[in-house]
N, C-alpha and C positions, 0 to 999 in steps of 0.2 A: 754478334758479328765481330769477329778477332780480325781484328786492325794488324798490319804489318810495323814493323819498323820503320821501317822504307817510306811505308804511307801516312806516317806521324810526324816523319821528317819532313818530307814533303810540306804537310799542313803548317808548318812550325818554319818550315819558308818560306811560304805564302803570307804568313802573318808575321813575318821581320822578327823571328823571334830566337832565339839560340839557344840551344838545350842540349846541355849534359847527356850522356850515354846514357847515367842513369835514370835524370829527368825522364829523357824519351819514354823509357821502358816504364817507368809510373805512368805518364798519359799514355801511350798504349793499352794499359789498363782500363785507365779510370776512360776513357775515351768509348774502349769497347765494352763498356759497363751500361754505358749511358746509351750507347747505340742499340745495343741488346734491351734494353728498358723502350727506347723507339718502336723495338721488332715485336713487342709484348704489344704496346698500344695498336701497333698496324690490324692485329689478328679483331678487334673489338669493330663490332656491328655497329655502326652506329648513323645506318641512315633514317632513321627515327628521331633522331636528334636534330633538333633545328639551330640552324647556324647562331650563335651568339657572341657576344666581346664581352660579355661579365657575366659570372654565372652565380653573381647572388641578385635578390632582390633589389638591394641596397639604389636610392637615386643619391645624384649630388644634392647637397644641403646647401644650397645658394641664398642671401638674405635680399630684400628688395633693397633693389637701390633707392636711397633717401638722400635729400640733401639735409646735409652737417654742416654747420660750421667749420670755418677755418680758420687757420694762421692768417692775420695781411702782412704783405711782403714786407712790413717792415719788422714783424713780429718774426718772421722766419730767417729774416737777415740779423736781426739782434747777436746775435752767440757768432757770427760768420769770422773767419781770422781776414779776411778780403773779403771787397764785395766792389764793386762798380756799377754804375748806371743802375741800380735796383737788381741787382744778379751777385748768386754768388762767382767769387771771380777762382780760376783752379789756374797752377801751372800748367803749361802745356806738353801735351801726351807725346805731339809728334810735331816733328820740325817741318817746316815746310820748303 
């Protein structure tokens, strides 16, 4: 599918973006390269195929949750450059 000039410009306005004469004319290309690769996938049969979101076997590898040990807050505040009331203490982000 050969994309226009006109119609890449367009896209490339919609998407705040500013493009060279010559820019243009490379995504023009590469643009209708990709779309044409779309028009190859549309032609495939493929209502035998059942919908899916991953197409390996593969599960996530999740471990069980266990409790661990931890720091106690005074062992996590140790190394702090500030701390107050049992917290680490930061400058402030935003003025109020």
């Amino acid at each position: 599918m050969a994309l226009t000039t006109e119609q890449v410009a367009h896209v490339a306005h919609l998407a705040r973006l500013r493009l060279a004469p010559e820019e243009l004319e490379t995504m023009r290309a590469q643009l209708s390269a990709i779309l044409d690769h779309f028009e190859m996938l549309q032609e495939l049969d493929v209502r035998d195929v059942p919908p899916t979101a991953q197409v390996t076997d593969m599960l996530n590898m999740l471990r069980e949750d266990a409790l661990r040990p931890s720091l106690t807050p005074e062992q996590a505040l140790q190394n702090a450059p500030d701390q107050q009331d049992g917290m680490f203490r930061v400058r402030a982000l935003f003025d109020e």
